[in-house]
C-alpha positions as CSV (number, residue, x, y, z in Angstrom):
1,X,-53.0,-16.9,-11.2
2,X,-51.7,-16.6,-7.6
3,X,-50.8,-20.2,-5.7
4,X,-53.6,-21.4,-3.8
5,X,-51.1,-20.7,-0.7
6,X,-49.8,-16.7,-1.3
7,X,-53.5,-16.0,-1.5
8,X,-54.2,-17.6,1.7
9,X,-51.3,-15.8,2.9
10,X,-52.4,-12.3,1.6
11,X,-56.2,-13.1,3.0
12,X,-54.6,-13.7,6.3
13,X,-53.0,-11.0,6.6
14,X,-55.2,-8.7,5.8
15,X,-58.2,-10.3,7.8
16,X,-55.8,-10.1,10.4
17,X,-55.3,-6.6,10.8
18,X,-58.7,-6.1,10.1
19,X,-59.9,-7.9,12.9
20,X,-56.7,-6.7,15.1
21,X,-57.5,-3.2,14.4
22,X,-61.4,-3.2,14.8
23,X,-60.2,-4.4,18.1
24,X,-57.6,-1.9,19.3
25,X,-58.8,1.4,17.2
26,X,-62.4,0.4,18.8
27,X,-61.1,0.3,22.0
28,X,-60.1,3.2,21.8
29,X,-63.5,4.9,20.6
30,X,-65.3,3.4,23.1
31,X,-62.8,4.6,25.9
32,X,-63.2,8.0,24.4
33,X,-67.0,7.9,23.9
34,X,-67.2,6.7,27.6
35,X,-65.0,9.4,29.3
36,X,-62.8,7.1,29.7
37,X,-63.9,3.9,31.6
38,X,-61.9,1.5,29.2
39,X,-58.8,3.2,30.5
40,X,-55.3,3.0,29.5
41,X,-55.0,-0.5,30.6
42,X,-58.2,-1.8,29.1
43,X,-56.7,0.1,25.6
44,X,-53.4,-1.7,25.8
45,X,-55.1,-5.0,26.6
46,X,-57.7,-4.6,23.8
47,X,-54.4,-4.5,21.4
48,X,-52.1,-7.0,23.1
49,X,-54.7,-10.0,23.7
50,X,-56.5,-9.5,20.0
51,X,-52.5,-9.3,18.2
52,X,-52.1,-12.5,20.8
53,X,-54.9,-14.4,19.6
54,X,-54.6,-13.4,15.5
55,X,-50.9,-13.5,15.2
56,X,-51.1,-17.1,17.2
57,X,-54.1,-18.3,14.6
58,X,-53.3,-16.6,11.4
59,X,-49.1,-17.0,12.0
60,X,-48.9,-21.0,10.2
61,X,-50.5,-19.0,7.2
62,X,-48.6,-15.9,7.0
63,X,-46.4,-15.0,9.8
64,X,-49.5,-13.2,11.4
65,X,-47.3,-10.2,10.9
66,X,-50.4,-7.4,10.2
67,X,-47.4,-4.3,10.6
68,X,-46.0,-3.3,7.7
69,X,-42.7,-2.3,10.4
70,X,-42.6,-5.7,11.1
71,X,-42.7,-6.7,7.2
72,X,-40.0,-4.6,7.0
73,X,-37.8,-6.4,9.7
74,X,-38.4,-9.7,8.4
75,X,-37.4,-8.6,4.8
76,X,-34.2,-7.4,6.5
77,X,-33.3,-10.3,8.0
78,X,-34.1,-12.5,4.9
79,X,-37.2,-14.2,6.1
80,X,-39.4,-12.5,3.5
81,X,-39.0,-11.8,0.0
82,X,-39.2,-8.0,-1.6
83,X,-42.0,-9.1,-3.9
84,X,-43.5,-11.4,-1.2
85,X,-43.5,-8.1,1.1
86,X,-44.6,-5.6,-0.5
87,X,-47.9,-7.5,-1.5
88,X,-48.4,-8.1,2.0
89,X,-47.8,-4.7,3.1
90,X,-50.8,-4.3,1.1
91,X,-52.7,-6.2,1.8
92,X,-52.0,-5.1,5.5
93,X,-52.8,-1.2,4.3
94,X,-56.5,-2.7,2.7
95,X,-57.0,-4.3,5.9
96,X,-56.6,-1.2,7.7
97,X,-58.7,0.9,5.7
98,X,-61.2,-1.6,5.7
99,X,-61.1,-1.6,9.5
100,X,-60.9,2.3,9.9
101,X,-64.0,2.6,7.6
102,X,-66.3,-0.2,9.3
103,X,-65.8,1.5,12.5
104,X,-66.8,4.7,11.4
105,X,-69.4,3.0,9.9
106,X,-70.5,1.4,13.6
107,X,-69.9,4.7,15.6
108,X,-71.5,7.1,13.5
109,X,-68.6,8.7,11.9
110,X,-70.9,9.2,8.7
111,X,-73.6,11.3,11.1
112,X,-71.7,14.2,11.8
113,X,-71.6,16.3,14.9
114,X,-70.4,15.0,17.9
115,X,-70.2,11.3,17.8
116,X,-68.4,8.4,19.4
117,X,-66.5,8.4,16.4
118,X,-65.5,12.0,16.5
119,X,-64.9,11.6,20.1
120,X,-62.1,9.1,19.8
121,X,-60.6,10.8,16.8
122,X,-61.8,7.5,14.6
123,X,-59.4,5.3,17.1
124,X,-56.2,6.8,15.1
125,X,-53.1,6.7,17.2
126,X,-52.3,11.2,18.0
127,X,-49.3,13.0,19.3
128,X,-49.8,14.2,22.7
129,X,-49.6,18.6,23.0
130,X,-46.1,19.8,23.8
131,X,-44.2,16.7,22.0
132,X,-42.5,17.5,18.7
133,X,-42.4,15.5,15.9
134,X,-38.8,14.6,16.2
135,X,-39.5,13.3,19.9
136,X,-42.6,11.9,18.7
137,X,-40.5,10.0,15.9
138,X,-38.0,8.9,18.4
139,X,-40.9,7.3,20.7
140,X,-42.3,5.3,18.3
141,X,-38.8,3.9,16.8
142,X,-38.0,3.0,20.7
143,X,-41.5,1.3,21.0
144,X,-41.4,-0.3,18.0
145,X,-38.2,-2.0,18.2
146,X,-39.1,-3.6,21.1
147,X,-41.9,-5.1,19.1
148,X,-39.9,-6.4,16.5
149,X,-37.3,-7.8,18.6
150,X,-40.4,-9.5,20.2
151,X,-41.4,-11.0,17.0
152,X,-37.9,-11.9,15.8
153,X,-36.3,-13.6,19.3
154,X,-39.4,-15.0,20.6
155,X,-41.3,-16.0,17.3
156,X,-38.7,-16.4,14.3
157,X,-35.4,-17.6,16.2
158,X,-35.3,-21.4,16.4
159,X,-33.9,-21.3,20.1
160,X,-37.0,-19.1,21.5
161,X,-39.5,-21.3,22.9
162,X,-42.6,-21.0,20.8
163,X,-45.5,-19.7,23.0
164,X,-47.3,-18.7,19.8
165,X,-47.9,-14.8,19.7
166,X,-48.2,-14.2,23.8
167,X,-45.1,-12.4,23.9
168,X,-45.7,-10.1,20.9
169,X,-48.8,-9.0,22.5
170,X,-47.8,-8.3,26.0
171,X,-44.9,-6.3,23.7
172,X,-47.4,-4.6,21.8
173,X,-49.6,-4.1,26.2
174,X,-46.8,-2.4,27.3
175,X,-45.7,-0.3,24.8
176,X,-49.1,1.1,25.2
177,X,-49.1,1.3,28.9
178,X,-45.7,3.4,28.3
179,X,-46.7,5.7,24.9
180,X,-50.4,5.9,24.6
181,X,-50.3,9.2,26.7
182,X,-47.8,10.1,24.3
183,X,-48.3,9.1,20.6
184,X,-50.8,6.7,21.1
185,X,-48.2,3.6,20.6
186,X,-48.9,2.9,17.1
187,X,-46.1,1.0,16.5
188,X,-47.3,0.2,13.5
189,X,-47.8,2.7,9.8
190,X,-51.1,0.6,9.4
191,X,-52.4,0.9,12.9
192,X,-52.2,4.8,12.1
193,X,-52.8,4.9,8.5
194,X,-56.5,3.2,8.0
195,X,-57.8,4.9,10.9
196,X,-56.2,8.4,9.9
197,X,-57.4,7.5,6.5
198,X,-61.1,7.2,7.5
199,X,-61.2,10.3,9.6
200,X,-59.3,12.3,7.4
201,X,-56.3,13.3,8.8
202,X,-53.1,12.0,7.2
203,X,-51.3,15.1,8.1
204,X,-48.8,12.9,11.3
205,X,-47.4,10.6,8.3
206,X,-44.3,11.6,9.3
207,X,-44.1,10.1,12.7
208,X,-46.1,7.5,11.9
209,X,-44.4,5.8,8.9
210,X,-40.6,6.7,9.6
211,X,-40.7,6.3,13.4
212,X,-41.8,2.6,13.3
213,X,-40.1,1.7,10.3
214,X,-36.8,3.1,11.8
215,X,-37.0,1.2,14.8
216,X,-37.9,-2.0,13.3
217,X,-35.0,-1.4,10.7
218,X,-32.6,-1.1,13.9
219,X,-34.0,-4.2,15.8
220,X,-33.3,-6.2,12.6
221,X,-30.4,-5.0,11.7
222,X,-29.2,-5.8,14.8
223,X,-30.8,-8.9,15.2
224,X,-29.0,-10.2,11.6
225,X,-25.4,-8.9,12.2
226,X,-25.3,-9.8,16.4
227,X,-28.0,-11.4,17.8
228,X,-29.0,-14.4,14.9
229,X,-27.8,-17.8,15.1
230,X,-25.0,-19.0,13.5
């Protein structure tokens, strides 16, 4: 039987991006539904204050990572273990789907027709017309490192002051404010996966899953061999 304290750890996490996601992917529903009078800024504000808030309460418990990118990084700089990660990662992926289903669940995704839900494409994160997936690839890498460079100098390195998560969600509000006209600023293969799942459109994997995860890779990498202490 699991310690008291990994399942805590795996409940947090995937609570987490439940709640983070109902958040953000609702957002942008609603924005959709509404012809748009959430706005760009309301999206990237919906996503950076709810990661804010969860990652501050749910990060004593486990990290309040909720990105499977960001897993990734902190395997890579040897703050979480392969086993330890991967059951987070899905726990983070249930979390999702759990999350991409409840909200089609709320804005009639089950109806058919022409629906919030439809509307807003189920909140998934899309590529923009006219940008290829290498491009698209490219953006989200770039976006996502700065995330996890966020997360691992500001939240991880001793000599950061600790303002909670603040920082990783005015990372995650900006990156929006820069690629949501573009790939929708996933930064994240959950963010795009439960979503995508629950609509039923899987078919941007590619961008979604290697362009974060390559980023994230770099931004560790980087952050173990030049940037750590010492």
């Amino acid at each position: 039987m699991p310690a008291r304290s990994t399942v805590a750890e795996l409940v947090a996490e995937l609570l987490g991006t439940f709640l983070f996601f109902i958040v953000g992917a609702g957002a942008v529903i609603v924005n959709a539904a509404t012809g748009g009078e959430v706005g760009l800024i309301g999206v990237a504000l919906a996503h950076g204050l709810a990661l804010a808030v969860l990652a501050t309460a749910f990060g004593p418990i486990s990290g309040g990572q909720f990105n499977p990118a960001v897993t990734v990084a902190l395997w890579l700089v040897g703050k979480v273990r392969t086993r330890a990660g991967a059951r987070i990662i899905v726990a983070q992926l249930a979390g999702a789907a759990a999350a991409g289903f409840v909200l089609k669940l709320a804005f009639g995704g089950f109806d058919g027709g022409d629906t919030a839900y439809s509307i807003g494409a189920g909140g998934a994160p899309m590529v923009a017309d006219g940008i290829s997936t290498a491009t698209a690839i490219g953006i989200e890498a770039v976006l996502t490192a700065l995330l996890a460079y966020a997360v691992l100098l500001t939240a991880v390195d001793g000599r950061a002051p600790k303002m909670g998560g603040l920082f990783i969600g005015l990372a995650v509000a900006a990156d929006i404010l820069v690629g949501g006209p573009l790939t929708g600023a996933a930064m994240n293969p959950a963010r795009w996966f439960g979503p995508a799942l629950a609509f039923g459109d899987l078919s941007a994997a590619l961008v979604y899953v290697v362009g974060p995860i390559l980023g994230a890779a770099v931004a560790a990498l980087s952050v173990r061999y030049l940037f750590s202490e010492r």
